[in-house]
Every structure is written in structure tokens, then in C-alpha cells.
N, C-alpha and C positions, 0 to 999 in steps of 0.2 A: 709342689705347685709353684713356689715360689722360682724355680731355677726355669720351667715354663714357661713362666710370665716373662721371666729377662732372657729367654731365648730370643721371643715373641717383638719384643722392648729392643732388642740388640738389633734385628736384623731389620725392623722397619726403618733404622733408625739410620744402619749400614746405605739400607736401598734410598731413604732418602736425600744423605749424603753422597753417594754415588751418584745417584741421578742427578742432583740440583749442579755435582762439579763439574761432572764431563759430559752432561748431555741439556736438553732444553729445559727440564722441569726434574723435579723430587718424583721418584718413584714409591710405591705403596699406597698403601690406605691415610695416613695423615695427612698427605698434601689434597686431598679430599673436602676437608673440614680443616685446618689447619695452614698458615701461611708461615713455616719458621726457616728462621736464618739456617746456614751451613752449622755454624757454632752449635747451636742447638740439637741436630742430627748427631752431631759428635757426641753430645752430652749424655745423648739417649743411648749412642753404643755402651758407653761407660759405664751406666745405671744399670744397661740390659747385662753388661759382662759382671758387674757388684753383684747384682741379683741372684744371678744363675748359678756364681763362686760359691754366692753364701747358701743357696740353697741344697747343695753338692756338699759345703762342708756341714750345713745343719744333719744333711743324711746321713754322714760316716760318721758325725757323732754318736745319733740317734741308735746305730747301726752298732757300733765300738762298746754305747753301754746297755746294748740289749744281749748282746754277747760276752760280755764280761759280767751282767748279771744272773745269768744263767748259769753258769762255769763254778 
């Protein structure tokens, strides 16, 4: 769920960045309800790409010792 949520987190975050640099306004759902800087856009890439890693590597743990318990 967790690597879902920082897909979800990454790519709003991309489109809002994207949008606010090279065109008239932030693209997505937060510019919505939300008025945030470029900086900000960035940050949320970065949380969405942290999120997504850890949830990727919580799986192949999860996954490494359900198979090694088994064996």
C-alpha cells in the first residue's frame, strides 16, 4: 500500500511541478485546494519516490523471509 500511496504522492507532485515550471499553473489535484511553492512539488517527488522504495523493499523482505521460512 505504502509504495501506492508514493506512486500516487510522486506523480502529483511531478505534475505539479511540471505544470507551475513551464506552463501557467500546477497541474493535478492539489493545486485544487492547495497554493504551494515549486520547492514544495519537489519535496512531494521525493517522499512519493522514499515511499514507493520503502515499500518495494518492505515487500522483498516480507517475501525473502516467507521463503526462507518455509525451506
Amino acid at each position: 500500500m505504502r509504495g501506492f500511496i508514493g506512486f500516487i504522492v510522486m506523480i502529483q507532485g511531478a505534475m505539479g511541478f511540471i505544470g507551475q515550471t513551464f506552463s501557467d499553473g500546477a497541474w493535478g489535484l492539489l493545486p485544487h485546494w492547495f497554493d504551494l511553492p515549486s520547492v514544495a512539488y519537489l519535496g512531494m517527488v521525493a517522499a512519493g519516490a522514499a515511499l514507493a522504495v520503502w515499500g518495494d523493499v518492505d515487500k522483498k523482505r516480507k517475501r525473502k523471509q516467507v521463503g526462507s521460512g518455509a525451506a
